[in-house]
Structures are given as C-alpha cells and as structure tokens.
C-alpha positions as CSV (number, residue, x, y, z in Angstrom):
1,X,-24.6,47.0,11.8
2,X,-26.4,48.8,9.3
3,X,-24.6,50.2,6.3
4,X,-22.1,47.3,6.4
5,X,-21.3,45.1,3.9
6,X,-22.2,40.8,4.2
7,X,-20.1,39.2,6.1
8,X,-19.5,36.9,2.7
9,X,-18.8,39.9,0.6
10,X,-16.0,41.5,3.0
11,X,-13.5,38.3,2.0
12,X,-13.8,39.6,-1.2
13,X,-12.1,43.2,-0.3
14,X,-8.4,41.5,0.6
15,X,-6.8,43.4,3.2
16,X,-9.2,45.9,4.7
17,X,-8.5,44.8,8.3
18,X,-4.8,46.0,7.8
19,X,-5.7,49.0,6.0
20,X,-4.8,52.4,7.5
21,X,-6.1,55.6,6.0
22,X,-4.1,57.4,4.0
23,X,-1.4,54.8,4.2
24,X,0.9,53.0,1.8
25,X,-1.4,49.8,1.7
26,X,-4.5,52.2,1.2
27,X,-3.3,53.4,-2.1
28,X,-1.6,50.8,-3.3
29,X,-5.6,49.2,-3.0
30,X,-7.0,52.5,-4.2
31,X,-4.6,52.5,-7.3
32,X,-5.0,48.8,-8.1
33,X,-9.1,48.6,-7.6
34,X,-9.0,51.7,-9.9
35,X,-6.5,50.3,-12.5
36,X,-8.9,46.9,-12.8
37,X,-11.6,49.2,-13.0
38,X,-10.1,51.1,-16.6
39,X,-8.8,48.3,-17.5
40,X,-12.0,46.1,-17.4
41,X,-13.6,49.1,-19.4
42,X,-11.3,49.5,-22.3
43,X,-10.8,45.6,-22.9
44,X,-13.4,43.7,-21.6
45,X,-13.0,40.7,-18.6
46,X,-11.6,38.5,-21.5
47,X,-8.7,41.1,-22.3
48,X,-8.2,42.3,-18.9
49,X,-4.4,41.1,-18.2
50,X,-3.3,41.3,-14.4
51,X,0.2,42.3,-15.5
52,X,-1.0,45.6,-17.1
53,X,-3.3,46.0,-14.6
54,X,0.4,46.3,-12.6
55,X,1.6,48.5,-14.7
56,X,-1.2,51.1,-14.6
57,X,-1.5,50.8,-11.1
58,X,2.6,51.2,-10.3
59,X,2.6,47.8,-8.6
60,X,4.4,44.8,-8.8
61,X,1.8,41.7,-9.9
62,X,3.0,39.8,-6.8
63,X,1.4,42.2,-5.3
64,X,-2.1,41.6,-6.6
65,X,-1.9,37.6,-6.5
66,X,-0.8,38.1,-2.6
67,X,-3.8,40.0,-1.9
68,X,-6.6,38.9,-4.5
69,X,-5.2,35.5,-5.4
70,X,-6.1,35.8,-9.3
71,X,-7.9,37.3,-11.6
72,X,-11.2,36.5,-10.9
73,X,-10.8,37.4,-7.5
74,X,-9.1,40.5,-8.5
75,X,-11.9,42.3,-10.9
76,X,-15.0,40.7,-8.6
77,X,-13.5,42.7,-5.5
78,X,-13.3,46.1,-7.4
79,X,-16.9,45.9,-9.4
80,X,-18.5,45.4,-5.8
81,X,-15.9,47.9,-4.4
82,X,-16.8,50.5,-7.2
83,X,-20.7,49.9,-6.9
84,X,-22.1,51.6,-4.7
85,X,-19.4,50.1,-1.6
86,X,-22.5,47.9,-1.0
87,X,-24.0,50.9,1.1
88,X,-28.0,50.1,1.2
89,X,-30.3,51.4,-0.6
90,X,-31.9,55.0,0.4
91,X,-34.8,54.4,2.8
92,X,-37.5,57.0,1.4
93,X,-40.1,55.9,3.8
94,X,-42.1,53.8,1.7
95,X,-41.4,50.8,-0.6
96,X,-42.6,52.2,-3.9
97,X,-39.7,55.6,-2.9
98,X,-37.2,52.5,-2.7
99,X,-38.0,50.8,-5.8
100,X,-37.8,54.3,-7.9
101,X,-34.4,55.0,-6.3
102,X,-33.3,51.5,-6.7
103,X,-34.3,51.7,-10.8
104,X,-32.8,54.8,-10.8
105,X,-29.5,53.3,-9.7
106,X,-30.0,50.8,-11.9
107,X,-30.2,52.6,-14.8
108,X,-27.0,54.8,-14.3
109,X,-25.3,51.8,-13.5
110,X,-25.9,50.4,-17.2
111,X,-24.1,53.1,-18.9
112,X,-21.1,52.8,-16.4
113,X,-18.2,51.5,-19.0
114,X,-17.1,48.5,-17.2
115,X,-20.7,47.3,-17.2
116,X,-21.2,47.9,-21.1
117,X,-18.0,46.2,-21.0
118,X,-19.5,43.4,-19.2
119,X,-22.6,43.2,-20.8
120,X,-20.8,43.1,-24.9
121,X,-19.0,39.5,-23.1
122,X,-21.8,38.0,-21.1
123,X,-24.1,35.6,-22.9
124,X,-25.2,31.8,-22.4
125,X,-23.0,29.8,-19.7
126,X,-20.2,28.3,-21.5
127,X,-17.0,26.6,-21.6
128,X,-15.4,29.4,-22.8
129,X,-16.6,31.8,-20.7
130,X,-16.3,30.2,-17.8
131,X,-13.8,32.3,-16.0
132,X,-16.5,35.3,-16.5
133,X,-19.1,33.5,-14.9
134,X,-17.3,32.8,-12.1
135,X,-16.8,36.5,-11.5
136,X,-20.5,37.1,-11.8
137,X,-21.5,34.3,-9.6
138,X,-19.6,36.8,-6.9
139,X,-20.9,39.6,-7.8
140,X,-24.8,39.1,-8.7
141,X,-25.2,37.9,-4.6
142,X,-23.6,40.5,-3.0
143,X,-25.4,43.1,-5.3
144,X,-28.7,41.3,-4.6
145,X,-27.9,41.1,-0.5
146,X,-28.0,45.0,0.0
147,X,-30.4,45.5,-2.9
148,X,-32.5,43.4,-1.4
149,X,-32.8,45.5,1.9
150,X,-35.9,47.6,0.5
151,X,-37.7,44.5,0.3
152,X,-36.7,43.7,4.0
153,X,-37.8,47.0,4.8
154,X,-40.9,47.0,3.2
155,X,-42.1,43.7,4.9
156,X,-41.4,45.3,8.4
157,X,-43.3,48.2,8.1
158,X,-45.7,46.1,6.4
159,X,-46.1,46.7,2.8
160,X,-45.3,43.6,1.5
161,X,-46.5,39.9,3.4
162,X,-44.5,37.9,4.9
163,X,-42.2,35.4,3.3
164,X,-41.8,38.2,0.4
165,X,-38.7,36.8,-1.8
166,X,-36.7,39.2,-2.3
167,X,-34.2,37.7,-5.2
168,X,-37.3,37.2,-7.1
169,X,-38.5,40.5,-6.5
170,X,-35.0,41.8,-7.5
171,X,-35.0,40.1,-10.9
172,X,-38.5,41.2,-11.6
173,X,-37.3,45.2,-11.4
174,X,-33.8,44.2,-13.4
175,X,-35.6,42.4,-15.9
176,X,-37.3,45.3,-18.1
177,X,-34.8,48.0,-17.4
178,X,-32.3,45.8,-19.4
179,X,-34.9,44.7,-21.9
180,X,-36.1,47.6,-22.7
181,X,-32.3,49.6,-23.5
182,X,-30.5,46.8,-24.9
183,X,-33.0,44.9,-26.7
184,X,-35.4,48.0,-27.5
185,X,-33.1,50.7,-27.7
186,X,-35.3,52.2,-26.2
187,X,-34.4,55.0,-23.2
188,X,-34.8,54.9,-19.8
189,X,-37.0,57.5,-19.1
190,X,-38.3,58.2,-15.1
191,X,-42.1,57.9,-16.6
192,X,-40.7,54.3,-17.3
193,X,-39.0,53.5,-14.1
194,X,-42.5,54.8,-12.4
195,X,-44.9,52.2,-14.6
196,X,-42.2,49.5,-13.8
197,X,-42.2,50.2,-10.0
198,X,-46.0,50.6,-9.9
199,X,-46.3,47.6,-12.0
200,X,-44.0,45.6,-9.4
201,X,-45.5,46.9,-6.7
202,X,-49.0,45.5,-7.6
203,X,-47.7,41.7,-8.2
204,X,-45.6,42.1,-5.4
205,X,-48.9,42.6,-3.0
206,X,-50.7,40.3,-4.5
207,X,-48.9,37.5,-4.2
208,X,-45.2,36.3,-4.1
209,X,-45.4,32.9,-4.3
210,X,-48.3,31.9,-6.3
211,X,-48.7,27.6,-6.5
212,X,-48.6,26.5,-10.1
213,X,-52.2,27.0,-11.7
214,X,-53.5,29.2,-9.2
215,X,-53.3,32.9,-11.0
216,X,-56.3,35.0,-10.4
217,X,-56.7,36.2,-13.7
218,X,-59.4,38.2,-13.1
219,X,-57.0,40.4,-10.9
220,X,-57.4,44.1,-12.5
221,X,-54.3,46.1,-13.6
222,X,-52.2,48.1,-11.6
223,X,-53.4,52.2,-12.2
C-alpha cells in the first residue's frame, strides 16, 4: 500500500504489531526512540551507551535488548523512525517538483544534530568503525527505497526511460548537496538546489546507463 514502509525496513521498528496507541508499550517506544535520538546527538554513535540511553528514557536496558537486540539495531531503528517515518516523497506532479522537494529535504536533514553527529564519525570503512557501518548499511537502503519513489514515478508518467536506476540517480542528487556544505562551506541556497535538479534532470534524460566509451560529448548543457 502506498505510504508504507518496505517490508525489509518494518523488522527494523521492533514491536509495532503489538503496539496500541497511547498504551504502555507505545511510550515506552516513543521514550526510548527519542532517548537514542539525544543521545546519538550529544555523543556521537561511538559514545552512545545503551545503558544511559535507559536511563534517559526511564527504562530498564533489558528492555531495549528484548526489543532491538543491541545497539546497532537500536539507533538504525530510531534514525529511520525519526526521518521522515519513511513516508514517500511529495508527488508535485512532475519529476523536476520531486527532485526540488527531495533536495530540500535533504538539505534540512544535514543540519539535524544526530546527522552532524553522524557525519563528524563517518569516514573510510574500517576496522574500527565497523559497528557504525553496520548501522549505515541499514539505513542508507531504506532511505534510498522511498527516496527512490520519484524516480519510479517519473518513469510511469514517462519522464524518465525505462530501466532508469534509481540508486544511481539518488547518489547523483546527494552527492553535491554534501560537497558543496561540508567540503565548501558553502550554503545551500534554493538557487542551488534548482541548478542541481535541472542539472540531474538533463543527464537523467539523456541516458542512464551509458556503455563505457560511449559519452556524447557533443551533448549541450542543461539551460
């Protein structure tokens, strides 16, 4: 049904079949996704402790390994519960609508504290952090699932050709938004996020999966 989450990001949310509104296992969830959710934005994945995650949220930690198993799966279920609840994006009617709402989203989301957070730990794939990258390897595919719908979209009302990849399309849009703020400094401004989306859009049409040493580069620049 439309609007719902993957069917492989739902394991991730514990106990929601047994959840009744504005019940006792309702907020004990509420109180625990929110408490990994500060926590993971004043100490980082590296710091983040499940017993003072406990603590803040007025549970015992039994509770959390009964119904996220550990840490990892802990904090993975409450970044995808906290962005967005994996709701699709806004269908403006046309693709380039999408891809200004989706950079839009983007952007807000990079000044959210438990993505700084995040983002000040993440670096090459590593021994040491491991543990992290294991979280992210959750993450990242349910983010680019529902994402991914404007591409989807786009192709059915036939904007984009069949066979459009919409992972690669995904990381083309991500790419210069983080670039651009945390390598630049420089600010995310909508005239930005417009350029970028027009300048998707136009290699998007063109072609999607171009063979290796077949780039028309003759092909003029997007206006």
């Amino acid at each position: 049904m439309a609007g719902e989450p993957p069917e492989d990001v739902q394991h991730l949310r514990g106990d929601t079949a047994t959840v009744r509104p504005g019940g006792r296992t309702a907020r004990v969830r509420e109180a625990v996704i929110d408490a990994t959710i500060a926590e993971l934005s004043e100490v980082g994945y590296a710091g983040l402790r499940v017993d003072a995650v406990a603590e803040r949220a007025g549970v015992n930690k039994t509770t959390i390994y009964r119904r996220w198993g550990n840490k990892v799966g802990l904090v993975s279920t409450a970044l995808i519960e906290r962005r967005g609840q994996l709701v699709p994006p806004a269908d403006t009617g046309t693709l380039r609508g999408d891809l200004i709402e989706l950079l839009k989203e983007i952007r807000l989301g990079l000044g959210v504290p438990w993505v700084v957070a995040l983002q000040r730990e993440a670096g090459p794939r590593t021994a040491a952090n491991a543990d992290l990258y294991e979280l992210l390897d959750r993450f990242w595919p349910a983010r680019f699932k529902v994402s991914g719908v404007i591409f989807e979209r786009a192709v059915e009302r036939g904007e984009l050709p069949a066979g459009t990849d919409p992972g690669f399309l995904l990381e083309m849009v991500s790419g210069p938004l983080y670039f651009h703020l945390l390598m630049l400094g420089r600010p995310l401004d909508d005239d930005f996020l417009e350029r970028t989306a027009d300048f998707i859009l136009h290699g998007a049409r063109a072609r999607t999966h171009a063979p290796p040493g077949c780039g028309d580069t003759t092909t003029s620049a997007p206006r």
